[in-house]
Short mmCIF file of the C-alpha atoms (twelve columns), coordinates in Angstrom:
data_MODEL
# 
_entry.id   MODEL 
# 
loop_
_atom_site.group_PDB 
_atom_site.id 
_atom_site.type_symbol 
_atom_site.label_atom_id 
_atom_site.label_alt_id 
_atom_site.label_comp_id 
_atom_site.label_asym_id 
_atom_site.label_seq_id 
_atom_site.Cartn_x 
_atom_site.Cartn_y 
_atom_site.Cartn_z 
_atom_site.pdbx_PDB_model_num 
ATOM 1   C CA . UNK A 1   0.000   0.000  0.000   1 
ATOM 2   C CA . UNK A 2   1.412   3.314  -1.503  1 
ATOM 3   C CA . UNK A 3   1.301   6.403  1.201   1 
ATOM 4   C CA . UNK A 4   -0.456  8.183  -1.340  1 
ATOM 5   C CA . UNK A 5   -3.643  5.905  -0.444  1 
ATOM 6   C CA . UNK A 6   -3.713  7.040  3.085   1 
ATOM 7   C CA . UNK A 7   -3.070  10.281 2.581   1 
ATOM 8   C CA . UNK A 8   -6.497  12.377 3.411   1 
ATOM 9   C CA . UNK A 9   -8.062  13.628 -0.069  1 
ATOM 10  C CA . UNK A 10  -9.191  17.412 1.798   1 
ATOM 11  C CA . UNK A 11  -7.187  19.186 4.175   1 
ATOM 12  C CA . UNK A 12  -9.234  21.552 5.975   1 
ATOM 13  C CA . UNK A 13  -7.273  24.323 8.451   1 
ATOM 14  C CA . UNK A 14  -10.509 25.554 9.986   1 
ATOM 15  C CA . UNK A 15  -13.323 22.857 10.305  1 
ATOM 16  C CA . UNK A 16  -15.992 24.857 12.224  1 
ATOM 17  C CA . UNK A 17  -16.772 26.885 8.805   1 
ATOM 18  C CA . UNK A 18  -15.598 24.264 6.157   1 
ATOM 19  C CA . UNK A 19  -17.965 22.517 3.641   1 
ATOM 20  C CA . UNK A 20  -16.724 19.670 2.137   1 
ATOM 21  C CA . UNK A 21  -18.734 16.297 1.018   1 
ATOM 22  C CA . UNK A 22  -21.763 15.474 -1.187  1 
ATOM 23  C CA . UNK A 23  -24.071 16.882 0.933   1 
ATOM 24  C CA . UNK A 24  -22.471 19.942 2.173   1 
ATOM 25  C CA . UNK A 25  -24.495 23.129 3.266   1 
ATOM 26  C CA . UNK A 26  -22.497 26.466 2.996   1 
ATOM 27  C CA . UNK A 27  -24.197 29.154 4.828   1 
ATOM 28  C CA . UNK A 28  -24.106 33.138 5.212   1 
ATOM 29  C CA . UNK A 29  -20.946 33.465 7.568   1 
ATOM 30  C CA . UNK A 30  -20.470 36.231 9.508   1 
ATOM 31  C CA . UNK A 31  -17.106 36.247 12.066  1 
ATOM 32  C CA . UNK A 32  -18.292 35.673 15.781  1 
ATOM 33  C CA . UNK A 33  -16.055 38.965 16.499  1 
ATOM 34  C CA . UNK A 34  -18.961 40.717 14.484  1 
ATOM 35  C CA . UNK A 35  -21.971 40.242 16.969  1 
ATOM 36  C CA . UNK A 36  -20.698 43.938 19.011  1 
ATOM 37  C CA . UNK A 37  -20.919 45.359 15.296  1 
ATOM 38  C CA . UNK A 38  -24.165 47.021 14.625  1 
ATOM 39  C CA . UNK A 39  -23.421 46.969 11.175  1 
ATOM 40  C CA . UNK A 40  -22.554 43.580 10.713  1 
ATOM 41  C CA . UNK A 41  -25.966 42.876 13.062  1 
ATOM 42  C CA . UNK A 42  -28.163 44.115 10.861  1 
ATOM 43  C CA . UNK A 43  -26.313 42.360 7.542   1 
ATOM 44  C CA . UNK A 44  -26.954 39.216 9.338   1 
ATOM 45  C CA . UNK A 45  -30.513 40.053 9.837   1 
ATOM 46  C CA . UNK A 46  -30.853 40.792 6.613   1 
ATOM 47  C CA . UNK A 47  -29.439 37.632 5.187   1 
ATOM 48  C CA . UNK A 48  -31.511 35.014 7.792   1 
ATOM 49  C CA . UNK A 49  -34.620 37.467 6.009   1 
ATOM 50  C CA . UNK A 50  -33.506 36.678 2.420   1 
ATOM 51  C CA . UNK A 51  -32.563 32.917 3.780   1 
ATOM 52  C CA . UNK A 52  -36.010 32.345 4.812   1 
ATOM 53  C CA . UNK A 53  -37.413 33.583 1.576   1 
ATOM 54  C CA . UNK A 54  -35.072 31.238 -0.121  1 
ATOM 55  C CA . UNK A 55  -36.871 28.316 2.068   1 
ATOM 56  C CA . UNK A 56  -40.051 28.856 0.806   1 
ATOM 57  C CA . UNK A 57  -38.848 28.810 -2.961  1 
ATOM 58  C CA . UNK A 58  -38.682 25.193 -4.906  1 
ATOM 59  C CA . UNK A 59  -35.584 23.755 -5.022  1 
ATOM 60  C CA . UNK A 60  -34.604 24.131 -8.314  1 
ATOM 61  C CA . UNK A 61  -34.829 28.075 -7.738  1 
ATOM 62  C CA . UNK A 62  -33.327 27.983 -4.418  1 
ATOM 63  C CA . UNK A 63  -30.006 26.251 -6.093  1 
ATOM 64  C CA . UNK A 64  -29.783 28.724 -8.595  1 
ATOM 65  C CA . UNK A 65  -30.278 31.869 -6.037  1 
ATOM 66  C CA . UNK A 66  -28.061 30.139 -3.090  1 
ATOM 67  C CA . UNK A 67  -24.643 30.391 -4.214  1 
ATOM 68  C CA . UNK A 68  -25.348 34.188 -5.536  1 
ATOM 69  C CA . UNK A 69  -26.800 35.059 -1.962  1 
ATOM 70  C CA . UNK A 70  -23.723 33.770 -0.626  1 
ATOM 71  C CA . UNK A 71  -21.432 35.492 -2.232  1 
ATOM 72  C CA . UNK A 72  -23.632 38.560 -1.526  1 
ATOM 73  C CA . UNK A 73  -23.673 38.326 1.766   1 
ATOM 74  C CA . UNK A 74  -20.027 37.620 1.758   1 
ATOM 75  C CA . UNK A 75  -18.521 40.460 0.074   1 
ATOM 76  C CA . UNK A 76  -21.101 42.970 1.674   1 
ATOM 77  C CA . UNK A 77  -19.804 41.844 4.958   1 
ATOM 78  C CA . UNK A 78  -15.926 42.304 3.973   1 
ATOM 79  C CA . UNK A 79  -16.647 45.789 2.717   1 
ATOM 80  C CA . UNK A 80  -18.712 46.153 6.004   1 
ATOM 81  C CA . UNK A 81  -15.316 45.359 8.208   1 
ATOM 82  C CA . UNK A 82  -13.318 48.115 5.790   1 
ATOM 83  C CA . UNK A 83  -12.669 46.621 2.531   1 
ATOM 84  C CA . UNK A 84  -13.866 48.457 0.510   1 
ATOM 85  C CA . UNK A 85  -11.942 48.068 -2.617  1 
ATOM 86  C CA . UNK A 86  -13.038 49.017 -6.431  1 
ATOM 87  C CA . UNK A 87  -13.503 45.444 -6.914  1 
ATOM 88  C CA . UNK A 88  -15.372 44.367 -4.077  1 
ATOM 89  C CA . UNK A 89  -17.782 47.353 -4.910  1 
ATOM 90  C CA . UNK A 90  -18.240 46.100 -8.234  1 
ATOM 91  C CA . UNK A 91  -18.712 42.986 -7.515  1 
ATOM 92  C CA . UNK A 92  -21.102 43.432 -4.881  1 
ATOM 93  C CA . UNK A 93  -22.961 45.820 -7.580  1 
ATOM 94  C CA . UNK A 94  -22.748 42.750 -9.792  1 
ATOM 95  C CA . UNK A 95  -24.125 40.929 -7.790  1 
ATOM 96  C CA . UNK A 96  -27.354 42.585 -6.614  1 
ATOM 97  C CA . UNK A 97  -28.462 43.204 -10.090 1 
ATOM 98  C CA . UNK A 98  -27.669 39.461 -10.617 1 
ATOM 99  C CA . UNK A 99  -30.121 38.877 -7.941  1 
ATOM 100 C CA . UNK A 100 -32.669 41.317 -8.616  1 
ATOM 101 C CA . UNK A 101 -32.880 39.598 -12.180 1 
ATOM 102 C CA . UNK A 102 -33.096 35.947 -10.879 1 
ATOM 103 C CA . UNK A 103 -35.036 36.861 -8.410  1 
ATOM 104 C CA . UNK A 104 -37.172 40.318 -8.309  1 
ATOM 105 C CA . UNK A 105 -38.350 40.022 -4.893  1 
ATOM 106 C CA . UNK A 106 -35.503 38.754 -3.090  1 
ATOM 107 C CA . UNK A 107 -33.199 41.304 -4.384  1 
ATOM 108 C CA . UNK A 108 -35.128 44.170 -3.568  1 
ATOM 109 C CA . UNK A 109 -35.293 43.328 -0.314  1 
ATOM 110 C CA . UNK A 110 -31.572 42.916 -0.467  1 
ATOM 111 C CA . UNK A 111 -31.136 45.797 -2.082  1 
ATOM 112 C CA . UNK A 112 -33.989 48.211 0.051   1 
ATOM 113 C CA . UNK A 113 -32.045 46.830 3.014   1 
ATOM 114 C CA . UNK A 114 -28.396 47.914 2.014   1 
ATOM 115 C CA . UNK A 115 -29.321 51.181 0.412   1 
ATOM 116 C CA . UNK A 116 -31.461 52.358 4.005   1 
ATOM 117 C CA . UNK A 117 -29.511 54.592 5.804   1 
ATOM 118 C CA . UNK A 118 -31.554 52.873 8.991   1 
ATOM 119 C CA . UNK A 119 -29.963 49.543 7.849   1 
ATOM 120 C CA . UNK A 120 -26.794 50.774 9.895   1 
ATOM 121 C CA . UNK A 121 -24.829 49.821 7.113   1 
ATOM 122 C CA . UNK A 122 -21.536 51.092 6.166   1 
ATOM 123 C CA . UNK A 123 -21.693 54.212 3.833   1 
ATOM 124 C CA . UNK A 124 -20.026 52.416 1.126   1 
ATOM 125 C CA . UNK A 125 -22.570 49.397 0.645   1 
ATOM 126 C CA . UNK A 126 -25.546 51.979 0.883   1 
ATOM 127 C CA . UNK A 127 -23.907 53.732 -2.185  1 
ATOM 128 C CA . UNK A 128 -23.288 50.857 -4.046  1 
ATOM 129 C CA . UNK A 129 -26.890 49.614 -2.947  1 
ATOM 130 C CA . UNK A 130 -28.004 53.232 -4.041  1 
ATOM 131 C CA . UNK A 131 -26.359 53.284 -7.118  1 
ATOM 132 C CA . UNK A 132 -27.854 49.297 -8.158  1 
ATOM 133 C CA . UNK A 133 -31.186 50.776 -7.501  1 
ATOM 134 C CA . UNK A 134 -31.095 53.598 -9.014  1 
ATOM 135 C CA . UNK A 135 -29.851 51.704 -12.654 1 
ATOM 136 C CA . UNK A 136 -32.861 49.078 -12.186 1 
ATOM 137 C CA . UNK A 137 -35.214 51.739 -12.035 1 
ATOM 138 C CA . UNK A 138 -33.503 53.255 -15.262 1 
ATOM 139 C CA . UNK A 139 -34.159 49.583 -17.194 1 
ATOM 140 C CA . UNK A 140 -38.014 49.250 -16.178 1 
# 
């Protein structure tokens, strides 16, 4: 027996947030260091909101909207702890039109949220938010 054949296939660093197998589940992650953030409070609100809507879609839909929710949620939350880079503003921009078109409802509650100045957002996701909303309306 070769050591390649018991050599582990994955090699995961950080188990608690890894997702690995046929039947893994990847969720919205915000850092546990985030709960005294209001900021990142209220994203996480927002995203268990859009996660329940995504329950009570069939499944086919739900596959198709998960993995852009995801990545939603993910890069809003970067730019929410500072990172606010050109790309990370256009692809969160990217990606809220991407969900407004797959899914009208979901991403304008996505997008309502982020661009409220009540949200308690960071400044930069409302403008990006803003600036989505404001370029839907233009292509009604």
């Amino acid at each position: 027996m070769s050591d390649q054949q018991n050599t582990p296939k994955y090699h995961v660093e950080r188990a608690e947030h890894s997702a690995i197998g046929d039947y893994a589940q990847v969720n919205n992650y915000f850092p546990p260091a985030a709960q005294s953030d209001a900021g990142m409070a209220e994203l996480r609100r927002l995203f268990e909101e859009v996660n329940r809507r995504l329950a009570g879609l069939e499944e086919a839909d739900r596959e198709l909207l998960k993995p852009v929710v995801q990545q939603t949620a993910a890069v809003a939350a970067e730019i929410q702890k500072g990172d606010d880079s050109p790309q990370k503003q256009s692809f969160l921009e990217k990606r809220l039109k991407a969900l407004y078109a797959m899914s009208k409802d979901i991403g304008e509650v996505v997008i309502a949220a982020l661009a409220s100045p009540a949200a308690g957002v960071a400044l930069t996701l409302q403008k990006i938010a803003q600036k989505a909303q404001a370029e839907l309306r233009q292509n009604r």
